[in-house]
N, C-alpha and C positions, 0 to 999 in steps of 0.2 A: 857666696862661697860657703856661705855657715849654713846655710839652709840646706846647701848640696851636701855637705860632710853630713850632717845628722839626717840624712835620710838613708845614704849610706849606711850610717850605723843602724836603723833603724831595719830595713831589710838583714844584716846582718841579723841585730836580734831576732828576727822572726826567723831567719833559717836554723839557725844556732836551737831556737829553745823550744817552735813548734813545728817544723817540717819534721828535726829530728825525733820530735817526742810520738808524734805520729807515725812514724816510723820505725818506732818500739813499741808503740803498744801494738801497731800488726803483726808483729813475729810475737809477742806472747800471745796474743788471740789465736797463732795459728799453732802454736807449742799446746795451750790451753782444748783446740776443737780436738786434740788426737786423743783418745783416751786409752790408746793400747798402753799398757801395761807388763811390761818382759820380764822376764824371774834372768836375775846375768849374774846371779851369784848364792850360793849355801853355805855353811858356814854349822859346826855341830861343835859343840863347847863341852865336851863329857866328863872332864872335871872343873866345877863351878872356880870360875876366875882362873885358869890355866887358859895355853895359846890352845885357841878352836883349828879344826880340818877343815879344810875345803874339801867339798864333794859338788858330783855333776850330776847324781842320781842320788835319793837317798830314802828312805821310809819313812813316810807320815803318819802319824798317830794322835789321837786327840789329847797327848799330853804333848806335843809338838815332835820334832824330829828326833828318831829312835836314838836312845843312848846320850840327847844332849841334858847335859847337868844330870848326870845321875850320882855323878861321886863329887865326893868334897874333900879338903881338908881341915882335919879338926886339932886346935892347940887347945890339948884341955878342953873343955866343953863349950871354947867359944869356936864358929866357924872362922876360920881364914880366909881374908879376902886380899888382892891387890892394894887396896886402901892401906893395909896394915902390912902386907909384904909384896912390894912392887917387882920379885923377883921371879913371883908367881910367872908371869908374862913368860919366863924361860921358858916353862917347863911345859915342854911338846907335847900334845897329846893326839894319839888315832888310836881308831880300831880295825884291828885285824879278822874282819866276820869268816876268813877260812878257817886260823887257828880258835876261833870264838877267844881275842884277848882284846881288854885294852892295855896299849903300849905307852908308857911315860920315856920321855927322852930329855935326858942334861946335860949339858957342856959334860967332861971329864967322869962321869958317871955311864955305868952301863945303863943299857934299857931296861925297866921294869917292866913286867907283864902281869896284869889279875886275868882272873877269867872272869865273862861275859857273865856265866851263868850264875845266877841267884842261887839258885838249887845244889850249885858245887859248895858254897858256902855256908847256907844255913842249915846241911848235918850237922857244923859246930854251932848254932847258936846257943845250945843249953851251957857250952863251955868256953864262947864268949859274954864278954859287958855288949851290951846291945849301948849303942852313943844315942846320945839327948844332945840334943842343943837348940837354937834359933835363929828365922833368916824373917827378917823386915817382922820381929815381932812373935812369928808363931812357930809354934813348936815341930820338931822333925827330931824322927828317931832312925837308927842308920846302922845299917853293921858291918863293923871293924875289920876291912881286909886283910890285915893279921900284922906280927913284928916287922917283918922282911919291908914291908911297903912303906911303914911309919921309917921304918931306919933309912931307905933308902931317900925318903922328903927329908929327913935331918939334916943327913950332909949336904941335898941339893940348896937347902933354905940357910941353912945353919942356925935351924933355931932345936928347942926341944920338945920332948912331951907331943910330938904331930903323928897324925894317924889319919891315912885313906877312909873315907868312910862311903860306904855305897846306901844310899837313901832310899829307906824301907816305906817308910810313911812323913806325910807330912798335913800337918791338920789345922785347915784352910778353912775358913768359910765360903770364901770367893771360888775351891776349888770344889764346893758341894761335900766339903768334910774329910777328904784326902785325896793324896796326891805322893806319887814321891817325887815330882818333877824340884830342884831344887833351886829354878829361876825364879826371880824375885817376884815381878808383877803379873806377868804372863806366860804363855807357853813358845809364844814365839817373839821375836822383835823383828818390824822390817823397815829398812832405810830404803830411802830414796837417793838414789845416785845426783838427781837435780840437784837436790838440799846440799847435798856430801860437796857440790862443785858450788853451789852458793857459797860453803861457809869456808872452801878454800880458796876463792878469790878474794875473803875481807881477810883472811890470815896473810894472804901478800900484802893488800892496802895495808894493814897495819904494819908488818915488819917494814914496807917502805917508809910508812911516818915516821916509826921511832927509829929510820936507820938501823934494823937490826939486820943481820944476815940471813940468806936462804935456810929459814928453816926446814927444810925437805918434809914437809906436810902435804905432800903431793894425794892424792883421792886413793890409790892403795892403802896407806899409813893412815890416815883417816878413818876409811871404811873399817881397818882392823882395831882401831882406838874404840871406834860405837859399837864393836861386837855384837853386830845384827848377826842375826839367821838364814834368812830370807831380805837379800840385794835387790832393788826394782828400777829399773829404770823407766819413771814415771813422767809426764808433762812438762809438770816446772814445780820449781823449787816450794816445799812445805807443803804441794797440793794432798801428799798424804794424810795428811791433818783431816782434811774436810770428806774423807771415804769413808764409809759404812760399812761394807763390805764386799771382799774380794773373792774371785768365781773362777775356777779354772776346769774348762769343760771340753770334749773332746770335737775335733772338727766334724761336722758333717756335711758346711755347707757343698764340700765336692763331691759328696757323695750322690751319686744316683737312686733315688726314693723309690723306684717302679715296684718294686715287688714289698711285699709284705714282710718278709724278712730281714731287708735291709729297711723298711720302718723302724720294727720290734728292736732292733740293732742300735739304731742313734737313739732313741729312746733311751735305751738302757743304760748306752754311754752319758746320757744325762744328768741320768740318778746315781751313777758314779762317779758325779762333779767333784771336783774340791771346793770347799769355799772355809773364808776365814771370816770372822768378826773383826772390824778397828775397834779396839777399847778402849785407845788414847792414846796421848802422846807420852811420851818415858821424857821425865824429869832428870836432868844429869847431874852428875858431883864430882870430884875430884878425882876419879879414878881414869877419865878421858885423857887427862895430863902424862898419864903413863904410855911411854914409846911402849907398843907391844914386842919388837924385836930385840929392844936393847934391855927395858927394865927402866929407861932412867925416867926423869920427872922434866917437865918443861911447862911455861905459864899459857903457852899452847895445846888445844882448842880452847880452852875455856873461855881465857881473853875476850874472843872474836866473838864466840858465842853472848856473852853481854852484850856483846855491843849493838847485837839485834834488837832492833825496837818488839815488843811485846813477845819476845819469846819464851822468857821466864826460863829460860836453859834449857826448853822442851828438845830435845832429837830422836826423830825415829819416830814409829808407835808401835805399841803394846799391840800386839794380836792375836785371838782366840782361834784355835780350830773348832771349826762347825760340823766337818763332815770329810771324811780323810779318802773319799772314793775308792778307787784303786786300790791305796796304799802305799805310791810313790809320785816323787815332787821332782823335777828335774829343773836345771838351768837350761833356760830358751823354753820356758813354759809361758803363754801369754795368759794373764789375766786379765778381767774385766770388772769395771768397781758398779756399785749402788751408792 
């Protein structure tokens, strides 16, 4: 009878630890062989640490998508970030390319509007201060949207001394010597929706350990904490890590090749490619912890994020534009990696 019972268990073991484990590694092998790559989401941040637009079309340029991070806010001469005012997060930003404005929006405050154009504002620059400050170190000089825009972040912030600032230059080594793009490491950042759904099923397994409550960190909430650019939904989780480079080229294989015209044609469409550089993976800090809709602070994602064996808080990566084809990126773009 003992002989019977432990073999029992015995086949149990084996079902349990290797039928099933075979049985996972075929569905990631088979997540792993697809290498389509879909663009299913954009994202434009046009004041550095305010809430980003969502767009479904939008202008590529090799300092990344037109108008993101171009303005800031400056208390004093240092830049403002969510780090230091987590209330940033309220404060709505789009642009309106008919009226040429960007629009801020606040609770209980009217909409602010500057204009787009550089050119409307630097007839005054002999009779403004041109702003100095620094981001991750290096210098950026910017200029002063005027009183009205500073006074209108006062009351939305309730701090003093703030002023919009639109970034003139910024002096990079890593940018070839300037730039005014005012993102930290790169021009764009792109997540993977895999990773985004990895790191919110260990934020349930945790909140079930320590008995805490649905913290509503659902893959929306998420995605808008990592303030990517560029959304992909990619293979399986972190495979962005391991890409080199991304290709977005125009279809030809339906086309019909007969004539010489419609050669010279997909050709062309070729050298119109997009592609981007991976430069790495983005290093996180404490500003993930910030609810983007609310403002407040919670010990969620970061938590989870430790708890990933060798990830060193990496999410996302850092991505360079190589080559802006066209000049527009749309969602439902598929890409192809190197």
């Amino acid at each position: 009878m003992s002989l019977r019972c432990d073999a029992d268990r015995l086949v149990e073991v084996i079902e349990q630890y290797f039928i099933q484990s075979e049985q996972q590694e075929i569905e990631t092998k088979t997540l792993s062989d697809d290498n389509t790559i879909k663009i299913v989401g954009l994202y434009v941040y046009p004041v550095k640490s305010c809430r980003g637009m969502p767009v479904q079309t939008w202008t590529l340029t090799h300092q990344g998508l037109l108008f993101d991070r171009q303005w800031m806010i400056m208390e004093g001469s240092r830049v403002l970030t969510q780090k230091q005012e987590p209330l940033m997060a309220q404060i709505e930003t789009s642009i309106d390319l008919t009226s040429t404005k960007l629009v801020l929006t606040f609770p209980s405050l009217e909409p602010l509007q500057v204009s787009l154009d550089v050119q409307d504002s630097q007839q005054d620059l002999l009779e403004k201060e041109l702003c100095s400050g620094k981001i991750c170190g290096e210098k950026i000089e910017g200029l002063d949207c005027g009183s009205e825009a500073g006074e209108w972040l006062e009351q939305a912030l309730g701090r003093y001394n703030l002023r919009l600032v639109r970034g003139l230059k910024r002096f990079s080594a890593r940018k070839n010597g300037g730039s005014n793009s005012l993102a930290n490491d790169s021009e764009l950042l792109t997540l993977n929706v895999a990773s985004i759904q990895s790191l919110e099923a260990k934020i349930k397994e945790n909140a079930e350990r320590f008995g805490e409550d649905n913290l509503d960190l659902d893959l929306d909430s998420l995605t808008l904490r990592f303030r990517g650019n560029m959304i992909v939904q990619g293979p399986s989780e972190f495979e962005e890590e391991t890409w080199n480079k991304l290709t977005l080229e125009k279809d030809c294989t339906s086309k019909k090749l007969e004539s010489n015209d419609a050669q010279k044609d997909c050709a062309s469409e070729k050298d119109d490619s997009i592609s981007f550089n991976i430069v790495g993976p983005c290093k996180r800090c404490t500003m993930i912890s910030i609810e983007q809709n609310s403002g407040e602070l919670s010990k969620e994602p970061l938590r989870s994020l430790a708890t990933f064996r060798d990830r060193n808080f990496n999410f996302g990566v850092h991505t360079k534009v190589l080559s802006t084809g066209k000049g527009t990126i749309s969602v439902g773009d598929i890409l192809t990696t190197e």
